[in-house]
C-alpha positions as CSV (number, residue, x, y, z in Angstrom):
1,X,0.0,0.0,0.0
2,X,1.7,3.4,-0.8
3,X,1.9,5.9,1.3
4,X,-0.8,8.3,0.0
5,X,-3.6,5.7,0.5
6,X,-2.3,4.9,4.1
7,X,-2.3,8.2,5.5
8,X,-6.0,8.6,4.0
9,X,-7.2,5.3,5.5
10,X,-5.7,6.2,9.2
11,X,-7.8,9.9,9.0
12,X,-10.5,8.2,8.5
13,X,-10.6,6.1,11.0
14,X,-9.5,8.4,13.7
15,X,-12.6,10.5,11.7
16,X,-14.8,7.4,12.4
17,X,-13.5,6.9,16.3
18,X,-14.8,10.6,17.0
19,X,-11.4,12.0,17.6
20,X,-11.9,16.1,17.4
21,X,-11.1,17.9,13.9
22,X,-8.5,20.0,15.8
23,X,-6.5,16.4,16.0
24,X,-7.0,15.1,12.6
25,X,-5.8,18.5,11.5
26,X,-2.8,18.3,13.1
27,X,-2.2,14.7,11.8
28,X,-2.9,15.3,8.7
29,X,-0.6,18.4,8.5
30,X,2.3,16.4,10.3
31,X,1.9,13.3,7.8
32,X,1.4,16.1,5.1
33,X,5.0,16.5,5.6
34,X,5.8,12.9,5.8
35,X,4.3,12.0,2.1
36,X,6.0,15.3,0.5
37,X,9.6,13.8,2.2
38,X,9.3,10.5,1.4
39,X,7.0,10.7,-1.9
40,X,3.4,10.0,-2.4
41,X,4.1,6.5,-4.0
42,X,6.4,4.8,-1.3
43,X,4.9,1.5,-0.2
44,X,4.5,1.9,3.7
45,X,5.9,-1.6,4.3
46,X,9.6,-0.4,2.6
47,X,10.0,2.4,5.2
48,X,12.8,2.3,7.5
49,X,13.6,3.9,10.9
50,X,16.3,5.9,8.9
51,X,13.9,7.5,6.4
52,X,12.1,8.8,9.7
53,X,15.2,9.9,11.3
54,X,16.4,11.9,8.1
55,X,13.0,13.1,8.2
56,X,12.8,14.2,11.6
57,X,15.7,16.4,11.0
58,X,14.5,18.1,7.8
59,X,14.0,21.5,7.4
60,X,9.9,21.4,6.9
61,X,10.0,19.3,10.5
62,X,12.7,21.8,12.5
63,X,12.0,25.1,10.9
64,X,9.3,27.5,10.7
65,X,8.7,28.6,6.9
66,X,10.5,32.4,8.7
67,X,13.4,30.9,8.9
68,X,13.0,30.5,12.8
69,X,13.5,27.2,14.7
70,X,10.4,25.5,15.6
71,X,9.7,24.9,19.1
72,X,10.0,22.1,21.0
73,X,6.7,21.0,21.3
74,X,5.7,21.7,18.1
75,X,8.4,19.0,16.8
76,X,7.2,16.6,19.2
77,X,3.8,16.7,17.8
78,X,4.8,15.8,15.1
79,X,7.2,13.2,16.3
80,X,3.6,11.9,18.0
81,X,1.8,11.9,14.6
82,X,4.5,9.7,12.9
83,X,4.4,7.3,15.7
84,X,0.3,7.2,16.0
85,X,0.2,6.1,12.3
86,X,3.0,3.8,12.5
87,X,1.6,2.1,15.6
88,X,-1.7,1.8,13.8
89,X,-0.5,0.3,10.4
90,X,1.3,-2.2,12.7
91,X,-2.0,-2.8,14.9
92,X,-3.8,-3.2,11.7
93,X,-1.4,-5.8,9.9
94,X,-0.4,-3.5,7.4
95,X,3.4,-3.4,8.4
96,X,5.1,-6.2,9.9
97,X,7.4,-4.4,12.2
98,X,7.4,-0.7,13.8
99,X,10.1,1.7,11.9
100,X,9.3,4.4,14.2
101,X,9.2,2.6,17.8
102,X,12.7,3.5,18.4
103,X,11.6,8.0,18.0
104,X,11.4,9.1,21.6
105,X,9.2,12.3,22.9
106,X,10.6,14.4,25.4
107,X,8.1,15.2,28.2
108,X,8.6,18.7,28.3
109,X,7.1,20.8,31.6
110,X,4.3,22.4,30.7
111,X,4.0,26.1,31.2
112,X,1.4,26.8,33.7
113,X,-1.8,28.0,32.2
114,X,-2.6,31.5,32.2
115,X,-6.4,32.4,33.6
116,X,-8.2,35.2,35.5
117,X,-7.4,36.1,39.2
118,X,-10.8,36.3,41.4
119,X,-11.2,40.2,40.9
120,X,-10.3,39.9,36.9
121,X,-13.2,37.7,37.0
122,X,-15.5,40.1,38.7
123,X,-14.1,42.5,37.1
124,X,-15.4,41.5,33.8
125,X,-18.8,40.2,34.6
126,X,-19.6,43.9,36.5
127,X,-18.1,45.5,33.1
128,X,-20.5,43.4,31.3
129,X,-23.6,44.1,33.6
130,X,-23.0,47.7,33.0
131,X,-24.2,47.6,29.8
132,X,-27.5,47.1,28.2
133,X,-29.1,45.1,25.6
134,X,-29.7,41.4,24.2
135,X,-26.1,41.0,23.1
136,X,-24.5,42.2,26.0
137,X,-26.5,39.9,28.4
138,X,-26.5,37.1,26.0
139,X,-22.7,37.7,26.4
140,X,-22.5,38.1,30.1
141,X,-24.6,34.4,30.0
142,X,-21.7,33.0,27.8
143,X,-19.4,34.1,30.1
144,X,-20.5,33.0,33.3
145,X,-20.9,29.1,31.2
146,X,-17.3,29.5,30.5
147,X,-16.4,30.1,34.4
148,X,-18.6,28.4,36.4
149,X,-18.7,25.2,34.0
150,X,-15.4,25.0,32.1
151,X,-16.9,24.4,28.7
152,X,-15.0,24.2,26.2
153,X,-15.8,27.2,23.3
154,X,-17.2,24.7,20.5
155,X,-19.1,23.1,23.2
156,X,-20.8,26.2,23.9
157,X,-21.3,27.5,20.4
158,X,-23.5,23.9,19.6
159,X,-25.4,24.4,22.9
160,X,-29.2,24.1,21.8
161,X,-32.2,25.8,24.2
162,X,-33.2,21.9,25.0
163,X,-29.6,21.2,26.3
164,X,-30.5,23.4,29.4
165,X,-32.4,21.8,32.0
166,X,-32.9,24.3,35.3
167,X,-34.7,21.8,37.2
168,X,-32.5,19.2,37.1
169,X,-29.4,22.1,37.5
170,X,-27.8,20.1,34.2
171,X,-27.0,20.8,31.3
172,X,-25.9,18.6,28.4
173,X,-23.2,19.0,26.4
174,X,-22.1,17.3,23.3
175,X,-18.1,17.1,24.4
176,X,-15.1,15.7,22.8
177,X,-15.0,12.6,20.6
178,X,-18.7,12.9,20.2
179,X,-19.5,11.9,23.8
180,X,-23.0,13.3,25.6
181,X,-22.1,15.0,29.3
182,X,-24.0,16.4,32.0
183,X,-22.3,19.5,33.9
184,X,-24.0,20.4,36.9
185,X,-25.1,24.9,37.2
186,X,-25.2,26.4,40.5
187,X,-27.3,28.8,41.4
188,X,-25.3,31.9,39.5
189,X,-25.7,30.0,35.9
190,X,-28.9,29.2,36.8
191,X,-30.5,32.7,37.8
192,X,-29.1,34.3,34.2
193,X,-30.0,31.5,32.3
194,X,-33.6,31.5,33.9
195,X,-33.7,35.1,32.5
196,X,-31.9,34.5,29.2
197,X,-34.5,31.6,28.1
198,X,-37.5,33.7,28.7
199,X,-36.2,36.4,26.2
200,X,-34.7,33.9,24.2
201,X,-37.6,31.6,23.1
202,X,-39.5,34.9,22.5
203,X,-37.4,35.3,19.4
204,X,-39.5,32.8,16.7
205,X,-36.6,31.2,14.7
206,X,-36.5,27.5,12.8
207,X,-33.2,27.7,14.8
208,X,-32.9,26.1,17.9
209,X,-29.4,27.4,19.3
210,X,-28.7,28.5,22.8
211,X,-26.4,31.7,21.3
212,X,-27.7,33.6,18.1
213,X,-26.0,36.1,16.2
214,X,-27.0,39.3,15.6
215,X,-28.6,37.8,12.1
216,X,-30.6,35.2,14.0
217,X,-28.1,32.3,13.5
218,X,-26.1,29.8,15.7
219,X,-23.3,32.1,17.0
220,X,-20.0,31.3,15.5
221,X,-16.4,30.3,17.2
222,X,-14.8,33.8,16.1
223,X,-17.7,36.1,16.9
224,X,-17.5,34.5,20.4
225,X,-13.8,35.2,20.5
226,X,-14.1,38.6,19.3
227,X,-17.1,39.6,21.7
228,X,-14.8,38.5,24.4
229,X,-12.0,40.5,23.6
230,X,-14.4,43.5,23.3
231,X,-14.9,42.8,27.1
232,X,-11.9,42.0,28.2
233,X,-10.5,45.6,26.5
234,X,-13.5,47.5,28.7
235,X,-12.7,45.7,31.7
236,X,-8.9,47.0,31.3
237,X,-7.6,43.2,31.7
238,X,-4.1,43.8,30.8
239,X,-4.2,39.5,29.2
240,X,-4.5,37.7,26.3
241,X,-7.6,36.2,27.1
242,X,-9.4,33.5,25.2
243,X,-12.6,31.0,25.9
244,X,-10.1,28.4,26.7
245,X,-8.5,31.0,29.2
246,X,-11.8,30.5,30.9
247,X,-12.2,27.3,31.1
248,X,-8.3,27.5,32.5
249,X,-10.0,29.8,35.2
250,X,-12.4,27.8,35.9
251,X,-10.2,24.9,36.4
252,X,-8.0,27.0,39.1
253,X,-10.8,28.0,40.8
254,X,-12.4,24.4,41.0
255,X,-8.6,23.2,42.3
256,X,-8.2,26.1,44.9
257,X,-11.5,25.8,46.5
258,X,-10.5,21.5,46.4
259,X,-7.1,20.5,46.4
260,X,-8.1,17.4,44.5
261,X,-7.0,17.0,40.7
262,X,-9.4,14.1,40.5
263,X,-12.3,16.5,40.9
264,X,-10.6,19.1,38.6
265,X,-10.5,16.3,36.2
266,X,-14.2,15.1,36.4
267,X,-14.8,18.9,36.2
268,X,-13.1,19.5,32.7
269,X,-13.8,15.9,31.0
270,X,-9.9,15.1,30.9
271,X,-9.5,11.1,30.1
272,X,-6.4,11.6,32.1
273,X,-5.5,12.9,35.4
274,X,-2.2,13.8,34.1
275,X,-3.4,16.5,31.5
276,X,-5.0,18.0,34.8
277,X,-1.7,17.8,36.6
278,X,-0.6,21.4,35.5
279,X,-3.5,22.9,37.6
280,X,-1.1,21.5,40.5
281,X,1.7,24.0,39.9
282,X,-0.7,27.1,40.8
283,X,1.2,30.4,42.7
284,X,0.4,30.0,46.5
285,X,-0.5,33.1,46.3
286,X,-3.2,32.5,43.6
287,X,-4.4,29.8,46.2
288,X,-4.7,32.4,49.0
289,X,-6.9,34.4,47.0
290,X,-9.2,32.3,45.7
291,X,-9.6,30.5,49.3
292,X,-10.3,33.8,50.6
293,X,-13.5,34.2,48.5
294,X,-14.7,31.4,50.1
């Protein structure tokens, strides 16, 4: 089998599993690479650990098209795409033996994440509530999902009105690699989205999206992104803030208030307790505050 076809058949299968399109994207860049270095026509079976190696170290894999070096783990992504497909053309009976089972990834330390202190938080919210209109408190509902639930920015953006149950304090959320979750809404989610629903199933659309646009549609990733920004200028929040900063706020808030990664992982959906581990590393003064508001 050549090359070409293999790298087609593996996307589609991690397509099939559910993985998220953020990962076949980066797979399919990395192995984008791969083909162009080794040719489109190679049979997979005639690769060697050598053709990897010589590839590891080309330009395309080191270098960012500036001229600049890439950084580390931007390299070992793509050392973990090689050795994903290689694994699974092996698992599958493709190849008989493993040319890449000798690459190594270095486990680099992961930078602690950056997320709002307690009064940034407030700070935004009040900036938020001092304004008036649908889109500003349909934004100040976004917001207080992203910090008092932790979901993740496409999660939000394909929230529908049915996913929000108040009695039941749930709400259901179609989460990474297609799987259905239930994230619990105290009392301050609950009280704006009791308020948000009555305005919002006044508005008589086919739609049935939690979050329009100003043209009646589902609200997009990049309008959310740039409505946040808006904010976080007003509020004078001197950070490069992000949904996904949010949900990093949320997390520390969740681990201050707990001490318990296990909960910060049920919390956030990680399948591992080690991609919660960073949440560990917090300033003890970050932990001092956020205990203080307790």
């Amino acid at each position: 089998m050549t090359i070409q076809h293999a790298v087609t058949q593996f996307l589609e299968h991690q397509l099939a599993n559910g993985r998220s399109p953020h990962t076949i994207g980066a797979h399919q860049r990395d192995l984008r690479l791969l083909v162009s270095n080794l040719g489109s026509e190679i049979q997979v079976e005639r690769i060697t650990h050598n053709d990897l190696d010589r590839f590891l170290l080309s330009e395309p894999v080191i270098m960012q098209s500036d001229g600049r070096p890439k950084q580390p783990t931007s390299i070992d992504r793509t050392r973990a795409s090689i050795k994903g497909f290689f694994r699974w053309l092996t698992d599958t009976g493709m190849i008989a033996h493993n040319p890449s089972a000798g690459i190594r990834i270095k486990r680099n330390n992961r930078k602690p994440p950056i997320y709002l202190t307690e009064d940034e938080k407030r700070m935004l919210l009040k900036t938020i509530r001092t304004h008036k209109g649908w889109q500003a408190y349909r934004d100040l509902v976004m917001v207080t999902l992203f910090l008092h639930t932790g979901i993740r920015l496409s999660e939000l953006v394909n929230l529908d009105i049915g996913d929000v149950n108040l009695l039941e304090k749930r709400i259901t959320i179609r989460a990474k690699g297609g799987q259905i979750v239930h994230r619990f809404l105290n009392s301050k989610v609950r009280a704006v989205l009791h308020r948000y629903l009555n305005e919002r199933r006044k508005i008589f659309v086919e739609n049935q999206a939690l979050f329009l646009s100003q043209l009646l549609s589902r609200i997009t990733t990049r309008q959310v992104q740039r409505r946040l920004d808006q904010w976080i200028a007003k509020a004078g929040i001197d950070k490069r803030v992000t949904p996904h900063t949010l949900r990093h706020s949320f997390a520390t808030s969740v681990y201050a208030r707990t001490s318990n990664l296990l909960a910060v992982q049920q919390a956030l959906g990680h399948a591992s307790v080690t991609t919660t581990q960073v949440y560990a590393h917090l300033l003890d003064e970050s932990l001092e505050e956020a205990l203080d508001t307790l």
